[in-house]
C-alpha positions in Angstrom: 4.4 -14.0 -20.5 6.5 -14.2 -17.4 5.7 -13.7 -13.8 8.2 -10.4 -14.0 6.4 -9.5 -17.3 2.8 -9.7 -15.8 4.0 -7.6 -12.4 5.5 -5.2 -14.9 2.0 -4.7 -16.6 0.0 -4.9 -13.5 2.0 -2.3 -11.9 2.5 0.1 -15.2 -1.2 2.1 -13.9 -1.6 3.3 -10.2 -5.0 1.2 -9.5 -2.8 -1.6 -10.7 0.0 -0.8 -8.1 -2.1 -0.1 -5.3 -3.9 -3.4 -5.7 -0.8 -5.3 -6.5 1.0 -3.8 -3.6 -2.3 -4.3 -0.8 -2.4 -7.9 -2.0 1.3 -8.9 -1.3 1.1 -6.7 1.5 -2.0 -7.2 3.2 -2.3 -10.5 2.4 0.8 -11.6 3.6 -0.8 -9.9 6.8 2.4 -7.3 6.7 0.0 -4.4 6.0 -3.5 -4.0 7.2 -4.4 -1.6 4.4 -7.7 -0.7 6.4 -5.7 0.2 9.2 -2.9 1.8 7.1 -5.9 4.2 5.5 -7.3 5.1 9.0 -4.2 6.3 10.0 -3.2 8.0 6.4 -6.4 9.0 4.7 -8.5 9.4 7.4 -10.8 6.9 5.9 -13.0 4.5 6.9 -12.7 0.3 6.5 -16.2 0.7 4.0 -14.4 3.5 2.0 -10.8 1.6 1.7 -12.9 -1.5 0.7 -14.9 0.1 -1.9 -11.8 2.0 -3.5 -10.1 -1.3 -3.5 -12.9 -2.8 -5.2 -13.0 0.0 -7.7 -9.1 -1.1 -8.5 -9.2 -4.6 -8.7 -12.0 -4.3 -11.2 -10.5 -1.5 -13.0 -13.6 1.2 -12.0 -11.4 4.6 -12.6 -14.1 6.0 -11.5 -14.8 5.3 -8.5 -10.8 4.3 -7.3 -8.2 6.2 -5.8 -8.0 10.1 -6.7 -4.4 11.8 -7.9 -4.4 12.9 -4.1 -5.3 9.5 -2.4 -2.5 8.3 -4.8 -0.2 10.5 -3.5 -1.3 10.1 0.5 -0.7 6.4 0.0 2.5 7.0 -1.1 3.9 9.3 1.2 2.3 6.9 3.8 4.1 4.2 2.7 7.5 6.2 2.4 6.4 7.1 6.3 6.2 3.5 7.2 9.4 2.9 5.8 11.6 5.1 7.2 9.8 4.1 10.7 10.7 0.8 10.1 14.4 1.4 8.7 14.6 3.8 12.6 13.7 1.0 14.4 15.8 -1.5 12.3 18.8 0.8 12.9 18.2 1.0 16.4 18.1 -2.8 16.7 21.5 -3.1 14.9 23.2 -0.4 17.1 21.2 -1.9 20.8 24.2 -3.7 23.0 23.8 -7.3 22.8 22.1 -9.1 26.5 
């Protein structure tokens, strides 16, 4: 199996996605994905920990809910477009 093939497979289920996506993220120290729940889910480091826990060992019941799912998604989209404004307002700034 390839690298591409194993991502695809890894990222085909939602507690698969999330954990892929926190370890490049978070890992890479892009994302603190404790911080990032804070600020999205109103959650505590414990509680984003645990949930993460619950993915990486493929625990359904005790990951993410639908909901959670969808907060760290629109948090993400959020993020984005906050970093695409402040991208775009590099690009247009006058040069020194």
């Amino acid at each position: 199996m390839t690298k591409e093939e194993i991502r695809a497979n890894v990222v085909a289920y939602k507690m698969g996605a999330v954990d892929n996506m926190v370890l490049e993220l978070h890992s890479d120290g892009i994302v603190d994905f404790s911080k990032f729940c804070e600020k999205y889910l109103q959650r505590t480091k414990d509680w984003t920990a645990g949930k993460l826990e619950a993915c990486t060992y493929l625990k359904k019941d005790d990951a993410f809910t639908p909901e959670e799912y969808t907060a760290i998604s629109a948090g993400l989209r959020d993020l984005a477009a906050r970093l695409a404004a402040y991208a775009n307002e590099i690009d247009s700034a006058k040069d020194e």
